[in-house]
C-alpha positions as CSV (number, residue, x, y, z in Angstrom):
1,X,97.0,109.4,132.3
2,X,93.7,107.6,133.5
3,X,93.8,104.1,133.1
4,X,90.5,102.6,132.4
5,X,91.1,99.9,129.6
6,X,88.9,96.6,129.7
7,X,85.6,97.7,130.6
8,X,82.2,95.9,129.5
9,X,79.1,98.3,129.4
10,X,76.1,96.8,129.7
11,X,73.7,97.6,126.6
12,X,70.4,95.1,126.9
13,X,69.3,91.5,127.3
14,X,72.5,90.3,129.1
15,X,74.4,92.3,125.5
16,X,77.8,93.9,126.8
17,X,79.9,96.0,125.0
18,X,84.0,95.4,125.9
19,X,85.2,99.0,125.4
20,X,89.1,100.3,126.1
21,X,88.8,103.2,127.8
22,X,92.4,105.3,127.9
23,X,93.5,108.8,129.3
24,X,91.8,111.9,130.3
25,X,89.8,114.8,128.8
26,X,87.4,115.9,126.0
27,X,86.4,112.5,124.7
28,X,87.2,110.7,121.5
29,X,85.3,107.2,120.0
30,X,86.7,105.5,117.9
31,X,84.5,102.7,115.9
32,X,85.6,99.6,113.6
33,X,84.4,97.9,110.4
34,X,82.4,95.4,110.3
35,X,83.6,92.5,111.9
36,X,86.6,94.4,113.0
37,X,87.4,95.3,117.1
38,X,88.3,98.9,118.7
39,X,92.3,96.7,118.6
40,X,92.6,98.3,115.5
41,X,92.8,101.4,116.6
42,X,96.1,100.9,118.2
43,X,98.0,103.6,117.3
44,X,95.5,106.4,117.7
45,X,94.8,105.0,121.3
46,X,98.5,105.4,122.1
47,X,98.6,108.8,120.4
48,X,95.5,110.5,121.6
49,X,95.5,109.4,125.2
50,X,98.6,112.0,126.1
51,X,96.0,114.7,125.6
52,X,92.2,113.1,125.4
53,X,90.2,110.7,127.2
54,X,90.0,108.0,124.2
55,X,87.7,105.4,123.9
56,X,87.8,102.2,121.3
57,X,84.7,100.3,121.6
58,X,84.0,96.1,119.8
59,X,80.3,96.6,118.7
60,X,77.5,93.6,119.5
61,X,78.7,90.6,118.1
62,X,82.6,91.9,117.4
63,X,85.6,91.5,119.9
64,X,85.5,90.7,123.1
65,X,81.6,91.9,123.4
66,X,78.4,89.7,123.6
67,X,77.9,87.5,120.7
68,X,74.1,88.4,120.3
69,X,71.4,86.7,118.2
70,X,69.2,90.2,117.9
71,X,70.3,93.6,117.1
72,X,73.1,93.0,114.2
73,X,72.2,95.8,112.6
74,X,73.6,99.5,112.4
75,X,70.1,100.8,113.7
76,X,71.2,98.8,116.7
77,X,74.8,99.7,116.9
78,X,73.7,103.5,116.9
79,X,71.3,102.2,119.9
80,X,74.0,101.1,121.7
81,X,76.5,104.0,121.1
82,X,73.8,106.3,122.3
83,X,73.9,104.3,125.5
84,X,77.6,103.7,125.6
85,X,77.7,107.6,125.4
86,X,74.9,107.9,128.2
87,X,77.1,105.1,130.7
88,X,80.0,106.8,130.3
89,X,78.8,110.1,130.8
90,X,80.3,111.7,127.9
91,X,80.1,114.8,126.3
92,X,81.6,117.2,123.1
93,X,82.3,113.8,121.4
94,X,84.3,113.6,118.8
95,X,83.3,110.5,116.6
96,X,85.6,108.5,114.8
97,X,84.2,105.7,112.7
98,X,85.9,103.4,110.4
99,X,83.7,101.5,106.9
100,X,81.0,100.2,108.4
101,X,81.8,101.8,111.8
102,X,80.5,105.0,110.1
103,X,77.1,103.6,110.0
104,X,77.2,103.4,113.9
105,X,77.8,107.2,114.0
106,X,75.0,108.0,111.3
107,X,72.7,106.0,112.7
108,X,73.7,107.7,116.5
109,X,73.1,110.9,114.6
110,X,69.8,109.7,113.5
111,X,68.5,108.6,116.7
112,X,70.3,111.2,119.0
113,X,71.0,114.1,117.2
114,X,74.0,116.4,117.8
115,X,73.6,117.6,121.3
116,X,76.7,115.4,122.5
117,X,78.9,115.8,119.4
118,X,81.9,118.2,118.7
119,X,83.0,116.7,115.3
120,X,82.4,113.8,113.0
121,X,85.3,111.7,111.2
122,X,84.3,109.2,108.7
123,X,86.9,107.2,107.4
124,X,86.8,105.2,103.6
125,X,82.7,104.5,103.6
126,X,79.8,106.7,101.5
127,X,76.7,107.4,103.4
128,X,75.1,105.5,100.7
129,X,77.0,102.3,100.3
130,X,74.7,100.7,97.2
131,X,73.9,102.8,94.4
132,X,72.2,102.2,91.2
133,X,74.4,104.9,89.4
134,X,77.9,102.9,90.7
135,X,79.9,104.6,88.3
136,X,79.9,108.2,89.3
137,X,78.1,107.8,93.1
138,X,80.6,106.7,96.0
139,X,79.6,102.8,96.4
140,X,81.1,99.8,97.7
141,X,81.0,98.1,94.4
142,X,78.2,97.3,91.3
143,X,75.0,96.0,92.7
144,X,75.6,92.2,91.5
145,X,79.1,91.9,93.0
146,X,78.2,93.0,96.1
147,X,75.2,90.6,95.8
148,X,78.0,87.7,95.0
149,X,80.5,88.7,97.5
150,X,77.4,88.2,100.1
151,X,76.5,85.2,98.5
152,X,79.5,83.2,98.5
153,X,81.8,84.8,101.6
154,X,79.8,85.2,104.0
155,X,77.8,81.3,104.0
156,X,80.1,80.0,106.4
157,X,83.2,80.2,108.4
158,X,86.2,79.5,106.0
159,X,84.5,82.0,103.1
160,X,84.5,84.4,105.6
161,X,88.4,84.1,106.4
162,X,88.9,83.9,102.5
163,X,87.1,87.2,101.5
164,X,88.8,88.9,104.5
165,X,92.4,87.9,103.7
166,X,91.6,88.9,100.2
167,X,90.4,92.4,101.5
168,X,93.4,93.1,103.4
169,X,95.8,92.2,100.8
170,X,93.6,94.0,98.2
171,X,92.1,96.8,99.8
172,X,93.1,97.6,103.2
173,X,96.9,97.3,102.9
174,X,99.3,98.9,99.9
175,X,102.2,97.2,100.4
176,X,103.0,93.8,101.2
177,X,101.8,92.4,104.1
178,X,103.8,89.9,106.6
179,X,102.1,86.7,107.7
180,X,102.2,87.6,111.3
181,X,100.1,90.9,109.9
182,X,97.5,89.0,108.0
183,X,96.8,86.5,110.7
184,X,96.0,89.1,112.9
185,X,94.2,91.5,111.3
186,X,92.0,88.2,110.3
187,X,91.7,87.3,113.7
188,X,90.1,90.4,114.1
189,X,87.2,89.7,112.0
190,X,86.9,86.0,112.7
191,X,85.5,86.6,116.4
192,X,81.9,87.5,114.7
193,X,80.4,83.8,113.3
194,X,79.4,83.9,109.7
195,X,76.0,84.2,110.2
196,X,76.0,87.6,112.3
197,X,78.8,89.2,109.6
198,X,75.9,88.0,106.8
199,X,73.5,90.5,108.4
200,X,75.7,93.1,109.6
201,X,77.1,92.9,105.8
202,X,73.2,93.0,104.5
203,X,72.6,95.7,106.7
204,X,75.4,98.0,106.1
205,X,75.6,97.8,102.7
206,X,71.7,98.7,102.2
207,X,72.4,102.0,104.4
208,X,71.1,105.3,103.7
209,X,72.9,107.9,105.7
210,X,73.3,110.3,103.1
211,X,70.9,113.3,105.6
212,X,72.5,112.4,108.4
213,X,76.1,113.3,106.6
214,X,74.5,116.3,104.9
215,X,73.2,117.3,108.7
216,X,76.2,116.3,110.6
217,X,78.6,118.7,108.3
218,X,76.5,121.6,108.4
219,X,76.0,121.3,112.3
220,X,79.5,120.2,113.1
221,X,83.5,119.8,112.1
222,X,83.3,116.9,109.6
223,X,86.2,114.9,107.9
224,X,86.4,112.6,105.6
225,X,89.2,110.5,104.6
226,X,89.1,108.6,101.6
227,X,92.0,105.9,100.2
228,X,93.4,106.5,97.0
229,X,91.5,103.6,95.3
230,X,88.8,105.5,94.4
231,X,89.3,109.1,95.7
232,X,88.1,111.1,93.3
233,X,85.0,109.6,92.9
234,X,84.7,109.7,96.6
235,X,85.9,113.3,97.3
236,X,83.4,114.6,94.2
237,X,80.3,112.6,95.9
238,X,80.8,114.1,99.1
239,X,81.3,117.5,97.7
240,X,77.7,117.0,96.3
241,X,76.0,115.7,99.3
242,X,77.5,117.2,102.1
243,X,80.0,120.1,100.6
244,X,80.8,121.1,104.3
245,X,82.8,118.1,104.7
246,X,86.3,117.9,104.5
247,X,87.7,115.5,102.5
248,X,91.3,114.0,102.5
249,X,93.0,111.4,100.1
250,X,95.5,108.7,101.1
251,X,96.2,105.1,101.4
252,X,94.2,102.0,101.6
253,X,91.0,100.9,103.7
254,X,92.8,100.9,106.9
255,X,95.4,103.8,106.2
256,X,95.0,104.0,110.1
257,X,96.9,101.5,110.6
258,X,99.5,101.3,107.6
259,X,99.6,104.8,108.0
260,X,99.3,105.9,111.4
261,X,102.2,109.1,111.5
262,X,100.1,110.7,108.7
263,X,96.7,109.3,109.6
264,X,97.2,110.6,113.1
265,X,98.7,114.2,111.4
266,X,95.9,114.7,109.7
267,X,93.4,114.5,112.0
268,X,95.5,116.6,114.5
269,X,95.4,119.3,111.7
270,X,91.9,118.8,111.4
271,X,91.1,118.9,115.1
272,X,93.6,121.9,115.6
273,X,94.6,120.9,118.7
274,X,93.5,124.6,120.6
275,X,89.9,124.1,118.9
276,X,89.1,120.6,119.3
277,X,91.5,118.8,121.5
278,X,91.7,119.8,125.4
């Protein structure tokens, strides 16, 4: 196995991207939530590296990269996966994003097309975040609590702790979850100052990708996986937009984490190891 964890890529204007950079072979990104770092990723890291060259990257603003007062915004972090992808010299990508981190890969798509990519996972987020018609499309939540959430959580740095503990313990985790857990995965988001999540939280959740989805599955091997919360809702909306994609049902938000055996299962089963994995 190749050692190269710990790198920082340089993207623009003195912005670097901290990437860990694990094993050898066909190439697979993985991308975090908002506010979230490539960390979270742990367990696919340590899986996929016995057999892929495996990449975990903390956009602009998250992690260990560049706090940056320009570019918090998913039309930037596509820009800089498209030049992550260019530094590293990689190729038949498969692209692994996570909530928000899907937007990254959209927006990638968007810019970049499919040239470099062998397959697209998308994991718990709807191309189309915000909908007026939240009770049969795939959304994040109704238009005014999404409006309140951003109102009150993310105006400074202690609401921003608050709405994340609440998330994990409400969304991202099913069972109970132990201290040492929750102060970590918090840590996690508490990197990125209140200010930068407010616009990477605007940002996201007035995405559009819904094309770029429709595009990707029709060009490429796409999966998504959904958490149980509100999986049917989320497996028929995908079915509509982009019937091509794949669409699995388990767990919570971060199901690849809780769940990593089965999370890491089911995208072996989807990548069928002699197809998509060297």
């Amino acid at each position: 196995m190749t050692e190269r964890a710990g790198q920082y890529i340089q993207m623009d204007s003195g912005v670097e991207l901290f990437i860990q950079d694990i094993g050898s072979g066909e190439p697979i990104l993985f991308i975090p939530g908002w506010t979230f770092t490539g960390e979270v990723f742990e367990h696919q890291l340590a899986h996929y590296s016995k057999t892929n060259r495996v990449i975990a990257v903390d956009p602009r603003s998250q992690g260990k990269s560049s706090i940056a007062l320009h570019g918090n915004n998913y039309v930037t972090h596509g820009s800089d996966i498209g030049k992550l992808i260019k530094a590293l010299q990689l190729d038949k990508v498969t692209m692994v994003g996570w909530s928000f981190g899907c937007l990254a890969v959209w927006e990638y798509i968007r810019q970049y097309g499919l040239d470099k990519v062998k397959a697209v996972v998308q994991i718990d987020l709807s191309p189309k975040p915000l909908s007026t018609n939240h009770e049969e499309d795939w959304v994040e939540g109704p238009l005014d609590d999404i409006a309140g959430a951003y109102s009150l959580y993310t105006q400074d740095a202690a609401r921003q702790r608050e709405f994340v503990e609440a998330y994990v313990t409400g969304v991202m985790i099913q069972r109970e979850v132990e201290p040492q857990e929750l102060n970590w995965l918090v840590s996690q988001s508490m990197n990125t100052p209140h200010y930068i999540a407010a616009n990477l939280f605007a940002s996201g959740m007035f995405s559009d990708y819904r094309e770029e989805a429709k595009l990707a599955s029709e060009a490429v091997p796409t999966l998504a996986i959904a958490a149980e919360h509100w999986g049917d809702t989320a497996k028929a909306f995908m079915n509509r937009i982009a019937p091509n994609t794949e669409v699995v049902i388990f767990g919570g938000h971060l199901m690849f984490w809780e769940h990593a055996e089965k999370f890491n299962q089911t995208l072996d089963q989807f990548l069928k190891v002699d197809r998509l994995i060297s």
